[in-house]
N, C-alpha and C positions, 0 to 999 in steps of 0.2 A: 173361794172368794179372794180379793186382793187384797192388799193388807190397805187399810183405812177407807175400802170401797164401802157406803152405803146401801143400803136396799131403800129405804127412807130418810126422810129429812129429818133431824132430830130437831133442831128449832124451827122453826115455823108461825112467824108472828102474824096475828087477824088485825088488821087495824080498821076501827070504822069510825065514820063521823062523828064530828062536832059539834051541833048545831047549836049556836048563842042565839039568844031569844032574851026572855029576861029570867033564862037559866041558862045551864048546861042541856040539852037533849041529846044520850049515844042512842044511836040507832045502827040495829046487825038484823040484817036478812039472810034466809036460805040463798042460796046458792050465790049472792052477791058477798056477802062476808062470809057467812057460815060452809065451810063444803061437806055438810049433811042434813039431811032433814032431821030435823031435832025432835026426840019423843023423850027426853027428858031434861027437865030442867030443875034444880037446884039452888041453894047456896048454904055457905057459911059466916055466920056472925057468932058473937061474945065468945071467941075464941079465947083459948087460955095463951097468951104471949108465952111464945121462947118455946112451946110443945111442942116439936115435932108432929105432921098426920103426914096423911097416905101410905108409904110401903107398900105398894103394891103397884100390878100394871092393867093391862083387861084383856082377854083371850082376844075379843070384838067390838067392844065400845071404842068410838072416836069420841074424844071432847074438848071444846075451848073454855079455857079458864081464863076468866076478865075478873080483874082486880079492882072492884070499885071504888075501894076504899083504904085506905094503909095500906100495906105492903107485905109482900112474901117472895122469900127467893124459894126457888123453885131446883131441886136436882133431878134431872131427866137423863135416861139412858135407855140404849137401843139395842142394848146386849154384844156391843162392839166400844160405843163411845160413850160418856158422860161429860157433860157439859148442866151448868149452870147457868140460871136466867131469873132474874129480879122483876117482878109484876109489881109494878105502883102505881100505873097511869089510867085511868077506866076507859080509855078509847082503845088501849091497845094490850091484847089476850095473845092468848098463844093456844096453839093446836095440839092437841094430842093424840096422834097415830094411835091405832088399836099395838101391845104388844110393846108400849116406852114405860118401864119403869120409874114413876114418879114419887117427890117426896118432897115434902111441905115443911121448910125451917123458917126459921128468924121471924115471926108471925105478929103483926103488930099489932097491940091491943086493941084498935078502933078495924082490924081487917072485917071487908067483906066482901067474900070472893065466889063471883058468881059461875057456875057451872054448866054449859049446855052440853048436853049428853046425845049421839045418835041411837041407844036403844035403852028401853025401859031397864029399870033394876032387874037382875040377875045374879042372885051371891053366884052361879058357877061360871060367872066370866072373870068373876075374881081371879089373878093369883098374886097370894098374899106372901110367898116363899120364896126371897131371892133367889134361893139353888135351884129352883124349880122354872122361875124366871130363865133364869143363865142359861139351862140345857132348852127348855124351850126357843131361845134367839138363834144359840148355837146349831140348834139344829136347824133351823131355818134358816141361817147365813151359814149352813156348812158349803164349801164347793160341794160341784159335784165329783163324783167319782168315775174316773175312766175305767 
């Protein structure tokens, strides 16, 4: 592989509607926002501020994280690049390729961040092992061999 060539996008921002009414209405559809049929959905609230989650990445889970509420910065890697990204707007989430090492800082007391997941819970799509991470990408972004 060449040096800074990706295989995936590492940021990857969903952005969807606005609708003012005599609220705010966001509205995300499959295949119009979402690029997965979503079979799992989530969230997090009364989070502990300042604690670090995630550490980890997903053998095969895709998912968008939309930030509905306070804010979290976000450290993503593709087992090539790392790059940083701030979630605070609830219209606009971010994608997360199966196989991006993510991890959830600076976490603010009122966050709640919500999660649509392409496949049901599976602890073995986990992996929770940076070093384990690393040689999984590397092997996957190794050239090939002549």
């Amino acid at each position: 592989m060449k040096k800074g060539k990706q295989l995936k996008k590492l940021i990857r921002y969903i952005k969807i509607p606005k609708i003012r009414d005599d609220c705010f209405l966001y509205v995300a559809e499959f295949a119009t926002h979402i690029p997965f049929p979503i079979k799992r959905i989530y969230y997090l609230t009364t989070l502990k501020p300042g604690a670090p989650r995630g550490f980890h990445a997903h053998k095969k889970t895709k998912q968008v994280l939309f930030c509905i509420q306070g804010s979290v910065r976000l450290v993503l890697e593709d087992g090539v690049t790392r790059k940083e990204v701030l979630l605070q707007k609830p219209n606009l989430g971010i994608f997360l390729d199966n196989l991006i090492w993510h991890e959830m800082h600076d976490i603010s007391r009122d966050t709640l961040l919500l999660v649509l997941a392409s496949k049901t819970f599976d602890p073995d799509d986990y992996i929770r092992d940076y070093q384990v991470f690393k040689n999984e990408t590397n092997t996957k972004y190794a050239p090939n061999k002549i």
